[in-house]
MARKE-335794 format. One record per atom (N, C-alpha, C): x, y, z. Coordinates in steps of 0.2 Angstrom, whole numbers, padded with zeros to 4 digits, always signed. Layout:
REM residues N
XYZ;...
This chain:
REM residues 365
+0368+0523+0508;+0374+0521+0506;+0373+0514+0504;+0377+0511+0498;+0373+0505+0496;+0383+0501+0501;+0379+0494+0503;+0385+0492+0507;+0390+0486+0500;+0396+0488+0500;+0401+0485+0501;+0401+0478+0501;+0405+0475+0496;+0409+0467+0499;+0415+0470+0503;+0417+0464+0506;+0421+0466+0512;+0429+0466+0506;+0433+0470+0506;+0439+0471+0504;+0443+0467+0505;+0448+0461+0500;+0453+0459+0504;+0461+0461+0499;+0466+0459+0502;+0470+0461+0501;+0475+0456+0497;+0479+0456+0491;+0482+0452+0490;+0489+0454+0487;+0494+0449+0485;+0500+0451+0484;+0500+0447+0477;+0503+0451+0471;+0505+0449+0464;+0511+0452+0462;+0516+0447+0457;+0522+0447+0458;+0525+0449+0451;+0518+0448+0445;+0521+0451+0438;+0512+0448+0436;+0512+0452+0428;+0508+0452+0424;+0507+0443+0423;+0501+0440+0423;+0500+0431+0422;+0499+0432+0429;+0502+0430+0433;+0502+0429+0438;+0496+0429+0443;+0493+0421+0445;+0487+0422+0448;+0489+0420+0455;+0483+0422+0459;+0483+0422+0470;+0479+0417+0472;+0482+0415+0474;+0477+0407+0477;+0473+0408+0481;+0471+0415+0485;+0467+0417+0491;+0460+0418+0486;+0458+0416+0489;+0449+0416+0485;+0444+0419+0492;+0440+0424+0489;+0434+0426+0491;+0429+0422+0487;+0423+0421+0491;+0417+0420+0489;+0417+0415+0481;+0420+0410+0482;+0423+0406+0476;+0429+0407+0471;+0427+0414+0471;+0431+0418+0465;+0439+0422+0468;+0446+0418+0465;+0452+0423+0467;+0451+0428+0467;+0453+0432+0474;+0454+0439+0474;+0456+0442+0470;+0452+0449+0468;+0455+0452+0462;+0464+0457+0464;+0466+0456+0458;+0470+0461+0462;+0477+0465+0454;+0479+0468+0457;+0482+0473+0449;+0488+0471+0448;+0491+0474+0441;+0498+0471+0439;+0504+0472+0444;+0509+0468+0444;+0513+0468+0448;+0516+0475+0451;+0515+0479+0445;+0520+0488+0446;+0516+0491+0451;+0510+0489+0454;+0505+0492+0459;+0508+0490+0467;+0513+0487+0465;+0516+0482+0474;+0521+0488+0475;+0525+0493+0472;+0530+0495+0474;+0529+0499+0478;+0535+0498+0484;+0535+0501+0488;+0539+0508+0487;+0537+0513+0493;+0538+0518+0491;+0547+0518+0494;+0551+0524+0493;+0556+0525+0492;+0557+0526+0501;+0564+0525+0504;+0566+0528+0509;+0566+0536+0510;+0562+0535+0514;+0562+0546+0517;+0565+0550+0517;+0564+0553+0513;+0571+0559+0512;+0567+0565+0509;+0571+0571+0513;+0568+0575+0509;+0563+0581+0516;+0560+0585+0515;+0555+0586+0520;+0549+0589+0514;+0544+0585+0515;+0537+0587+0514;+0533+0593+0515;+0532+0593+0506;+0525+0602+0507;+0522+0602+0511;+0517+0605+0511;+0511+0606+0514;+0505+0603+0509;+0500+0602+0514;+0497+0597+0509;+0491+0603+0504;+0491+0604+0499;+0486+0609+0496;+0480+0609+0498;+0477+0613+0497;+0469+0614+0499;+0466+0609+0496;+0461+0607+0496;+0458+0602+0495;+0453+0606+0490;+0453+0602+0484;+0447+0606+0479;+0440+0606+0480;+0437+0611+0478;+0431+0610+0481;+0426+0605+0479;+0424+0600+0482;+0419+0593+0480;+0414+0597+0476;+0414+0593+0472;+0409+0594+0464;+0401+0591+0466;+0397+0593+0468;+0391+0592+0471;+0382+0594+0468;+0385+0597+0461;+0382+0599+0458;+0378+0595+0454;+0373+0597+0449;+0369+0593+0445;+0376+0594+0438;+0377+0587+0435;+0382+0584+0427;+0380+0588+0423;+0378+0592+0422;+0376+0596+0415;+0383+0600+0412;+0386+0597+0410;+0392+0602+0407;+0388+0603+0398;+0394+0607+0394;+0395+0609+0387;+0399+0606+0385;+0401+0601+0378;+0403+0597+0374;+0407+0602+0372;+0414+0600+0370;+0419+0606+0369;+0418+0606+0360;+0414+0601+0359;+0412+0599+0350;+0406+0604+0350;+0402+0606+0354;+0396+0609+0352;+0394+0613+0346;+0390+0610+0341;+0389+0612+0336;+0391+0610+0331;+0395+0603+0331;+0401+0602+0325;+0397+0597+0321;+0390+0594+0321;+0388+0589+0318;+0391+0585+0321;+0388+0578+0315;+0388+0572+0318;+0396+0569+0319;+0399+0570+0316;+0408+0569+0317;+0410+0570+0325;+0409+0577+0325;+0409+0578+0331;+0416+0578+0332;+0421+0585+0327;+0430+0587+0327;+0432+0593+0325;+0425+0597+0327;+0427+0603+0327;+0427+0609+0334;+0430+0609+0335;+0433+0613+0343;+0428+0620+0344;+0422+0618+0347;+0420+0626+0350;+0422+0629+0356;+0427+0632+0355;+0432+0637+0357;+0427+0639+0365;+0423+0641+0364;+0416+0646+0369;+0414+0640+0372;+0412+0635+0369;+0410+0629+0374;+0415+0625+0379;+0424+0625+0375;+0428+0623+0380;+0428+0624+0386;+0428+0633+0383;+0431+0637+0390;+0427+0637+0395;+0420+0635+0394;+0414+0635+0397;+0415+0629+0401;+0416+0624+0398;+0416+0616+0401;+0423+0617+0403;+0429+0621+0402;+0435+0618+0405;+0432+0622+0417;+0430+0628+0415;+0427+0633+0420;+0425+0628+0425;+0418+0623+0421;+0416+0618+0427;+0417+0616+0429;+0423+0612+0427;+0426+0605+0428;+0430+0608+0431;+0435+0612+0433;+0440+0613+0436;+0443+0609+0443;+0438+0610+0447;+0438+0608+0452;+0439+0599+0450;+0435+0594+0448;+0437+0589+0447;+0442+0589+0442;+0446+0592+0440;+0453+0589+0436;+0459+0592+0439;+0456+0597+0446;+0462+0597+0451;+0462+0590+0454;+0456+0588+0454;+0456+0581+0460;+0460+0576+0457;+0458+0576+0450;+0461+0568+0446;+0468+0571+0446;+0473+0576+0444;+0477+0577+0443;+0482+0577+0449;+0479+0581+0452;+0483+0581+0461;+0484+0575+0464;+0478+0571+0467;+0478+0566+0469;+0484+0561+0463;+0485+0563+0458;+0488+0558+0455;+0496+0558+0457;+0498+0566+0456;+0505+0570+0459;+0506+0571+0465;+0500+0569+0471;+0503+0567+0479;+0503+0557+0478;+0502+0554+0474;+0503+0548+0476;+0510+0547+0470;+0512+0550+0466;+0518+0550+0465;+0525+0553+0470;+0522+0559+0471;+0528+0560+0477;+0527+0556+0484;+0523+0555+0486;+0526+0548+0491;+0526+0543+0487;+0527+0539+0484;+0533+0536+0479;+0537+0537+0479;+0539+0542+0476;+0545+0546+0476;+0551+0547+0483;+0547+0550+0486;+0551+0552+0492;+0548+0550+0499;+0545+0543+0499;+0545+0539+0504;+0540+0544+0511;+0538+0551+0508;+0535+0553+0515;+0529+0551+0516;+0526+0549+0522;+0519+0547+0522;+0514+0553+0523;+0517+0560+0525;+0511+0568+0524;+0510+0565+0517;+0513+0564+0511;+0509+0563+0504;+0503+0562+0504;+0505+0554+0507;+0499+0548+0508;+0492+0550+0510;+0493+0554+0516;+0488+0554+0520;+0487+0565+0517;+0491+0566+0514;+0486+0573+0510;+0481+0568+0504;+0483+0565+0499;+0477+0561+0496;+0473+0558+0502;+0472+0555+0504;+0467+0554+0509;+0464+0557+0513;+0466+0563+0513;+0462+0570+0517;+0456+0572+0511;+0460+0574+0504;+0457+0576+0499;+0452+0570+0495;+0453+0564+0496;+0449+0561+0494;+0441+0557+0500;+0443+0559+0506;+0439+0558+0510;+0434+0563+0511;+0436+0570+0509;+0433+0575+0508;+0427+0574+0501;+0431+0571+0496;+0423+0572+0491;+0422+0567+0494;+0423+0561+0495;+0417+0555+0498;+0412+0560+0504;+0415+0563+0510;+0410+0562+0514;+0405+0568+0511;+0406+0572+0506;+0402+0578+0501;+0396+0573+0494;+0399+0566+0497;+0394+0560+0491;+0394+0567+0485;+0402+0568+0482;+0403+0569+0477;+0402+0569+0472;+0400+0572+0465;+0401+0566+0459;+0393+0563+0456;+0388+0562+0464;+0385+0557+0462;+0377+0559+0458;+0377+0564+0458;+0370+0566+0455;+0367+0562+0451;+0362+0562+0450;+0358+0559+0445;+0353+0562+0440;+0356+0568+0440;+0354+0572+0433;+0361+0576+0431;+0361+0573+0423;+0366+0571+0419;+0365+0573+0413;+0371+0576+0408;+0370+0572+0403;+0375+0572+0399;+0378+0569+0394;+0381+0564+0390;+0388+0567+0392;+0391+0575+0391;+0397+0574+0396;+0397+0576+0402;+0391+0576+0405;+0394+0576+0414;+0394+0567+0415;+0391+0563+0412;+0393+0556+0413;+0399+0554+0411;+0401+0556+0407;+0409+0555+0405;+0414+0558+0409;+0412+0564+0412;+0416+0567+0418;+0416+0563+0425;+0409+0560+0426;+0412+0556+0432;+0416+0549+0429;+0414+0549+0426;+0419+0539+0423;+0425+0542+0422;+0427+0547+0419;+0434+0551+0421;+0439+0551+0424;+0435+0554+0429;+0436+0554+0437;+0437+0548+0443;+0431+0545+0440;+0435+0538+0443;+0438+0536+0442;+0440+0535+0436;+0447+0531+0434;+0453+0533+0434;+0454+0540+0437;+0458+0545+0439;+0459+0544+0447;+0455+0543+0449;+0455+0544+0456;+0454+0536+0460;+0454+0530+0456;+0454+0525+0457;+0460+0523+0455;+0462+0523+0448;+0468+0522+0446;+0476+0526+0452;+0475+0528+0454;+0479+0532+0460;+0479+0529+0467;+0473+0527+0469;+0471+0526+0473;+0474+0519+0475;+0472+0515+0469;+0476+0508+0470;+0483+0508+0470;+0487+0511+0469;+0494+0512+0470;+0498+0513+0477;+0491+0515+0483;+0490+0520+0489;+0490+0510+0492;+0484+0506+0489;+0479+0502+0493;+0486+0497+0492;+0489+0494+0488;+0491+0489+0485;+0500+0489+0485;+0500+0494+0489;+0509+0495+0491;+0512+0493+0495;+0516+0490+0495;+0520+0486+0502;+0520+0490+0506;+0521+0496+0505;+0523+0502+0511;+0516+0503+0515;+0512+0499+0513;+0506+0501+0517;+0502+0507+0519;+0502+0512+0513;+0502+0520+0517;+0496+0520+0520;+0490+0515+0517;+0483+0517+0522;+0481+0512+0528;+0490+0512+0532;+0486+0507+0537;+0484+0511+0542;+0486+0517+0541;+0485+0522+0548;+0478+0527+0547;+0474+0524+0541;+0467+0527+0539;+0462+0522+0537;+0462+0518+0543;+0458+0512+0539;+0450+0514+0540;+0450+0521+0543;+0440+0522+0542;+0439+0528+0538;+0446+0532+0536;+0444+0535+0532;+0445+0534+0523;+0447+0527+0525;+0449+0520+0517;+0442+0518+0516;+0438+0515+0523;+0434+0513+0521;+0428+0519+0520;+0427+0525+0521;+0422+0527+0518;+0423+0532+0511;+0430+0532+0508;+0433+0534+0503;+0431+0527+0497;+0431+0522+0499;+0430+0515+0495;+0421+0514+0495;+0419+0516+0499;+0411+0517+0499;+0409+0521+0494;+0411+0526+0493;+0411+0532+0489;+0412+0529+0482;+0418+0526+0481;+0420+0524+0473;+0417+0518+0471;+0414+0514+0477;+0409+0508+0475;+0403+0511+0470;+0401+0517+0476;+0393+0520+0473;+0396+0523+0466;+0399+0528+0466;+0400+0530+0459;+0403+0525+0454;+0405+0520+0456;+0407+0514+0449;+0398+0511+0449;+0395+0511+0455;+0387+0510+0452;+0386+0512+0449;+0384+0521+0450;+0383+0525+0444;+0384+0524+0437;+0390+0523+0436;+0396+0521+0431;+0393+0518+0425;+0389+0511+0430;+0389+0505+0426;+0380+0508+0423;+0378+0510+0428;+0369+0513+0425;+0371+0518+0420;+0374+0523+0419;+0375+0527+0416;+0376+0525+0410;+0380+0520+0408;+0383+0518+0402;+0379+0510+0399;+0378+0509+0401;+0372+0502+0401;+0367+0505+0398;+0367+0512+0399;+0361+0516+0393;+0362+0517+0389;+0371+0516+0387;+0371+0519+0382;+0369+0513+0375;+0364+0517+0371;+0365+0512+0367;+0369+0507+0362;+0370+0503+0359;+0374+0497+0356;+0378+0501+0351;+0374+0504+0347;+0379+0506+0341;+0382+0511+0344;+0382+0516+0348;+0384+0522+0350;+0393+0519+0355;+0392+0514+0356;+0396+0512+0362;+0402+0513+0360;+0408+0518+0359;+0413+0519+0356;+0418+0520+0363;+0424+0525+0362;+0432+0526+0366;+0425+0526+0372;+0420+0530+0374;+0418+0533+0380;+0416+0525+0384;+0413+0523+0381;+0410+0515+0384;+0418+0511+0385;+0423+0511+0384;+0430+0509+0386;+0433+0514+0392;+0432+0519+0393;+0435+0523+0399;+0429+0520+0403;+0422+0521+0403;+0421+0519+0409;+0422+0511+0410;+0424+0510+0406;+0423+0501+0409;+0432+0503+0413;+0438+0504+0410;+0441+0506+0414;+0441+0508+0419;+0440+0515+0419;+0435+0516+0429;+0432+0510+0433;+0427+0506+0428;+0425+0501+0433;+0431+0495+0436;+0437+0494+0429;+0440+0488+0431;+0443+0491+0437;+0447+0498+0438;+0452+0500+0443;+0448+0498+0452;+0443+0502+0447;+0435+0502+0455;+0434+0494+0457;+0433+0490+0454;+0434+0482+0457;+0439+0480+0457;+0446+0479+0455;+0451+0477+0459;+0452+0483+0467;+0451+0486+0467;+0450+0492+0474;+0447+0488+0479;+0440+0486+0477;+0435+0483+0481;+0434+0477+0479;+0439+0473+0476;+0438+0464+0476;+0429+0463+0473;+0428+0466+0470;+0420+0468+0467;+0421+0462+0459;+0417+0458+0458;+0419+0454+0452;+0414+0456+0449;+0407+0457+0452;+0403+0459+0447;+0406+0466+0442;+0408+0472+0445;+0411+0475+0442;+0417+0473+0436;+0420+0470+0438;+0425+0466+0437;+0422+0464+0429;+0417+0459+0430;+0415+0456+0425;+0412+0461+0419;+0407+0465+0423;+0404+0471+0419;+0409+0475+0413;+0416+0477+0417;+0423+0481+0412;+0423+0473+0407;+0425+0468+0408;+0425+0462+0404;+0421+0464+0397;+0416+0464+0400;+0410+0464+0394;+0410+0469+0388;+0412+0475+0393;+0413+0481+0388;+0417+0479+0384;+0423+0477+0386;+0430+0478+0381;+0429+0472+0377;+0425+0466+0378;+0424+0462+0375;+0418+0465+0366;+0417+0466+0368;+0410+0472+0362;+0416+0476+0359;+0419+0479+0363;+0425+0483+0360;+0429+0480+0355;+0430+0475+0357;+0435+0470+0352;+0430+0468+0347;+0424+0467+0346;+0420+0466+0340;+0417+0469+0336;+0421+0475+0338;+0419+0482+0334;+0425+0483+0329;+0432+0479+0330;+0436+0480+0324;+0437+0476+0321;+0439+0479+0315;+0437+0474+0309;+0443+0475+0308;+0442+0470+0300;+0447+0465+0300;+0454+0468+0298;+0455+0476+0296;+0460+0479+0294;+0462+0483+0300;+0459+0482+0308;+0462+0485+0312;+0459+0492+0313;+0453+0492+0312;+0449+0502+0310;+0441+0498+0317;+0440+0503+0320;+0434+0504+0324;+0432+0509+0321;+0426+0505+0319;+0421+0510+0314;+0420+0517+0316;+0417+0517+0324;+0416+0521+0326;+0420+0528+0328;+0425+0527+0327;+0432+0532+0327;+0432+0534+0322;+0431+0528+0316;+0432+0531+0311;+0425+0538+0309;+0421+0534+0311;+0418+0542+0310;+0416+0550+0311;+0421+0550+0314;+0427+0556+0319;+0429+0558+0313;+0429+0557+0309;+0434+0559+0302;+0439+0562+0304;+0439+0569+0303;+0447+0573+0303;+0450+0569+0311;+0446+0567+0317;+0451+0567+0321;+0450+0559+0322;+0448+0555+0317;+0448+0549+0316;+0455+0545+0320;+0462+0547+0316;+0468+0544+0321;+0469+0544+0328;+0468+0551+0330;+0467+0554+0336;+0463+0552+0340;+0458+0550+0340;+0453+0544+0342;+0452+0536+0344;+0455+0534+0337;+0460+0530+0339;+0465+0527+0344;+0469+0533+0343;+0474+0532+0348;+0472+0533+0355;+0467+0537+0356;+0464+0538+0363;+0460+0534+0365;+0460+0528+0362;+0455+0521+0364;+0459+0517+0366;+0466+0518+0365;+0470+0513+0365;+0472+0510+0374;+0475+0516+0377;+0473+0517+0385;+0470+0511+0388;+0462+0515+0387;+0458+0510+0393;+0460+0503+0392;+0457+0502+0384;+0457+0495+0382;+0463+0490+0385;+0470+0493+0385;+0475+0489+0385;+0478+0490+0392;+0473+0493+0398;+0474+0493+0404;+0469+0489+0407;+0463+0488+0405;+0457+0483+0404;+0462+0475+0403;+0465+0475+0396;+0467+0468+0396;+0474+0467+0401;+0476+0471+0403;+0482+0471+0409;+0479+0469+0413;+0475+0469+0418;+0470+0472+0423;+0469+0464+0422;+0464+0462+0417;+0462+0455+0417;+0467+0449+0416;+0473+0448+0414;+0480+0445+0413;+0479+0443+0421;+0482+0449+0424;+0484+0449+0430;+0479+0446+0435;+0472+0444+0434;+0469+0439+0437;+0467+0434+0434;+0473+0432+0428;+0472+0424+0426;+0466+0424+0418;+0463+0428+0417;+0460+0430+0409;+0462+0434+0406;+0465+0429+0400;+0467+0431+0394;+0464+0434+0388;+0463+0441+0388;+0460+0441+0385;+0463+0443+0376;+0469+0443+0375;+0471+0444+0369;+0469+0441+0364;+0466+0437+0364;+0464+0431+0357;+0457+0435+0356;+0455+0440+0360;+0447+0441+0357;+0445+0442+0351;+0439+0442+0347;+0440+0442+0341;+0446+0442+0334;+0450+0435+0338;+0456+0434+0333;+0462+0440+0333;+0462+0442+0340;+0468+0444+0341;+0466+0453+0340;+0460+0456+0342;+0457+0464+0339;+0462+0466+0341;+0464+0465+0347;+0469+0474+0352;+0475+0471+0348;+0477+0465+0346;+0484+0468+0341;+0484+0469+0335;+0477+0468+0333;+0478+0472+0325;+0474+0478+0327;+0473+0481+0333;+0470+0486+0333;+0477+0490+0335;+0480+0490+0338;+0488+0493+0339;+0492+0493+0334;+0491+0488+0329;+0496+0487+0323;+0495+0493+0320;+0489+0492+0318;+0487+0500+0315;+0485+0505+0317;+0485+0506+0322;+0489+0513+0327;+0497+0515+0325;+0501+0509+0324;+0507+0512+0323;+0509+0513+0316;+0504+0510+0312;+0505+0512+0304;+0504+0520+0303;+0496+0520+0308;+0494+0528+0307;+0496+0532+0311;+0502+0530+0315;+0506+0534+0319;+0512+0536+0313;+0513+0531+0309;+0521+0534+0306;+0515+0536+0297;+0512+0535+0295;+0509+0538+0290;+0501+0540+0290;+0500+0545+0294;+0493+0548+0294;+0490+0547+0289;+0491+0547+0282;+0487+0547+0278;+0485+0539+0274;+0486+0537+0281;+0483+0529+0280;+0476+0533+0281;+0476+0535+0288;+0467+0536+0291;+0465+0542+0287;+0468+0547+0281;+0467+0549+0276;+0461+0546+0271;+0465+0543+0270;+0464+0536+0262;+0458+0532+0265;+0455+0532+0272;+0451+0528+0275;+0445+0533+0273;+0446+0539+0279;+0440+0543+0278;+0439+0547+0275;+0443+0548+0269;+0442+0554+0264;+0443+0559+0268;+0447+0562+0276;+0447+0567+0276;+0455+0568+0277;+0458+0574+0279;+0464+0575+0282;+0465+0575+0289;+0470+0571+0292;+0470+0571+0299;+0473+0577+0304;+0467+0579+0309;+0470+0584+0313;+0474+0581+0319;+0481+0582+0321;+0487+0579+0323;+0488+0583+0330;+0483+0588+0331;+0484+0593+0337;+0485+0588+0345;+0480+0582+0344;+0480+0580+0350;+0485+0574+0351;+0490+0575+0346;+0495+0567+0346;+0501+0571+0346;+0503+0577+0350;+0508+0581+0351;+0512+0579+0356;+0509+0578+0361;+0512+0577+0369;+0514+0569+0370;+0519+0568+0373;+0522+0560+0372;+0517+0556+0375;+0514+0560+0382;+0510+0554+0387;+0503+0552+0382;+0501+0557+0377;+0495+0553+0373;+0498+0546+0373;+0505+0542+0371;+0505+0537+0370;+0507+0533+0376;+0503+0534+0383;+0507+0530+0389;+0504+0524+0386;+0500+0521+0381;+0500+0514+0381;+0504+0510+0376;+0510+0513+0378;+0514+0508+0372;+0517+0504+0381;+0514+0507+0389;+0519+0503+0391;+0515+0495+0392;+0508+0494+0394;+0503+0489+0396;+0504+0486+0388;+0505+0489+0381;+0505+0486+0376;+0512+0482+0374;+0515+0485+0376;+0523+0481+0374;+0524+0477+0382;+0521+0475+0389;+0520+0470+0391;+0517+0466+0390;+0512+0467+0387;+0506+0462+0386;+0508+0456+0379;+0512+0462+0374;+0515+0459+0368;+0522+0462+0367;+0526+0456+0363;+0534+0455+0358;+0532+0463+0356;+0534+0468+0357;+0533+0473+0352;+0537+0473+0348;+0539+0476+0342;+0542+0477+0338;+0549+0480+0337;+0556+0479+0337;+0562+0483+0338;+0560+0491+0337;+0558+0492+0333;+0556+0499+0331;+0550+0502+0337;+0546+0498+0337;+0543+0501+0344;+0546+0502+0351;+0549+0498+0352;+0552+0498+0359;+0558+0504+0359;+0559+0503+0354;+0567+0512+0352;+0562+0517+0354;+0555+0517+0349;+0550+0524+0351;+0549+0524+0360;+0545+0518+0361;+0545+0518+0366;+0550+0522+0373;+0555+0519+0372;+0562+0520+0376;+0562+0527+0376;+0563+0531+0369;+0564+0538+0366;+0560+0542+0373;+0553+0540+0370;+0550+0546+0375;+0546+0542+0381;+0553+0539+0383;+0550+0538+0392;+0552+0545+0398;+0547+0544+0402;+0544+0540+0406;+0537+0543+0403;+0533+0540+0402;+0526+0540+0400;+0522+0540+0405;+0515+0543+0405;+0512+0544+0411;+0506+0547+0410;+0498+0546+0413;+0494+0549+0412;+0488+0550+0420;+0488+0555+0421;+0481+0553+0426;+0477+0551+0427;+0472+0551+0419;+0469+0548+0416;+0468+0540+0419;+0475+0537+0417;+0475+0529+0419;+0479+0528+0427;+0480+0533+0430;+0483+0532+0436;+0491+0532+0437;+0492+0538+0432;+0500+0542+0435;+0505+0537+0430;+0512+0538+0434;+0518+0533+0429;+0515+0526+0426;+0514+0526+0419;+0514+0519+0416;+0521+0517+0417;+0526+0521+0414;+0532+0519+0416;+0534+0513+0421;+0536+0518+0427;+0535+0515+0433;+0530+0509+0433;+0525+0509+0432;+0520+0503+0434;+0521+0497+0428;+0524+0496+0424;+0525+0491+0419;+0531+0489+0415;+0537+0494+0418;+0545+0493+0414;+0546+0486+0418;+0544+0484+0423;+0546+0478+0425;+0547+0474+0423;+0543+0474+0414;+0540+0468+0412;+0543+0468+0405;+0547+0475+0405;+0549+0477+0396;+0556+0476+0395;+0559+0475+0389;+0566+0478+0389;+0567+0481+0390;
């Protein structure tokens, strides 16, 4: 097991806001203000805690739900899905569940919640889950997934006034052992991936890794997510288009907007330890968001871009857009966005670790 820095704890009270406790030189890492909330007064009487899904212990070899599609890579092989959704089952019980017992105790103040994620996630730790080392391009994307799923949730557990893991503090710490080693993985995995190739996929894992060092007060990590998102922002050009999406052709918009998440949970993440990273290449994530909302209200911008027609299948469901909530804290959003916004709240995704809503209306109108 590789060891650990030692964990500390700290208190932050809204997005900017820096913690004077320092580790090892460096201010404790620590997450946006909507991560302090305490859980609700007790009411209610508590499910049963679910079975616990079976720890994924296998060799990463899954099938690309594109298999076959060429280089684009946006045409749906149906036989491949069902094939890759079969595998993964069990870890997107994990990320999914774990996200909806740390929402019900919020919700209804019981600590059984608490301590069922903690049973289920102490179980894939002590199974060293996840971590194989034969892989390929989507079983590495499956674990960066998953820890950003399972990290993102996890902080909500760590960072709560309500203190749900004081009564699990060895089964915290070998649950926290576990997410250090697969955010290692994380950072080996995708540090291979080549420069040009480095598209949404290299933004979700650096998201997994941001969630995983603020967890573990880990700056190298820390720094590592930095890096990525940094590259990320040099990748948009000057009309707001990441090349690489674009050539997604038909699902070019949809691509886009699926990049938006990590990225603008990365620059939240960093805010809230005192780095600003908006100005990056002259402002990318807002002219990359601006033109998210052009090609949100007329598709056939990213049309007239890629010469193809845009497939709108996966821009159906409201939580596709949980990053209007990290985006309209971070920025003035615009009267017309903040209506959309308002429209289809509460917003919410796994993915980045359950209600955006909740974790960042503190900051909006």
């Amino acid at each position: 097991m590789r060891v650990l820095q030692v964990i500390g704890l700290a208190v932050l009270l809204g997005l900017g806001q820096g913690c004077s406790w320092e580790h090892d030189g460096r201010a404790t890492l620590v997450p946006p203000g909507g991560y302090l909330l305490s859980a609700a007064e007790p009411q209610g009487k508590p499910r049963s805690c679910p079975a616990v899904p079976t720890p994924y212990t296998g060799e990463l070899y899954f099938p690309s739900k594109y298999s076959g599609s060429g280089a684009a890579r946006d045409k749906i092989n149906s036989e491949a899905a069902a094939r890759y959704a079969q595998l993964t089952d069990d870890v997107r019980l994990l990320e999914n569940g774990s996200n909806r017992l740390v929402a019900r105790y919020l919700e209804t103040g019981q600590q059984a919640y608490a301590d069922c994620v903690v049973t289920w996630l102490h179980s894939w730790a002590d199974a060293d889950a996840l971590l194989s080392e034969r892989y390929n391009h989507t079983g590495k994307s499956v674990r960066k997934w998953a820890l950003g799923s399972v990290s993102g949730a996890y902080l909500r557990l760590k960072f709560s006034r309500s203190q749900p893991l004081k009564r699990h503090a060895d089964e915290a710490e070998r649950i926290e052992e576990w997410l250090g080693e697969l955010a290692d993985q994380v950072v080996v995995d995708w540090n291979a991936q080549p420069m040009d190739r480095r598209n949404n996929h290299q933004y979700w894992a650096a998201w997994s890794v941001m969630a995983t060092a603020v967890v573990l007060d880990r700056h190298d990590l820390f720094d590592w997510s930095v890096a990525q998102y940094r590259h990320g922002m040099q990748q948009v050009d000057a009309e707001g288009y990441l090349p690489l999406e674009l050539s997604r052709q038909t699902r070019a918009l949809a691509y886009h907007n699926y990049s938006m998440g990590p990225l603008l949970m990365i620059a939240a993440f960093a805010q809230a330890n005192g780095l600003d990273l908006r100005k990056e290449n002259s402002g990318a994530l807002q002219r990359l968001a601006q033109r998210m909302e052009s090609g949100l209200r007329d598709p056939k911008i990213f049309q007239e871009k890629t010469g193809y027609p845009q497939t709108l299948e996966d821009l159906q469901e409201k939580n596709r857009f949980a990053w209007l909530e990290p985006y309209c804290a971070l920025y003035p959003c615009s009267e017309s966005t903040q209506a959309w916004r308002r429209s289809i709240e509460p917003l919410g995704t796994y993915r980045l670790g359950g209600d955006m809503t909740q974790l960042f209306s503190r900051h909006l109108p």
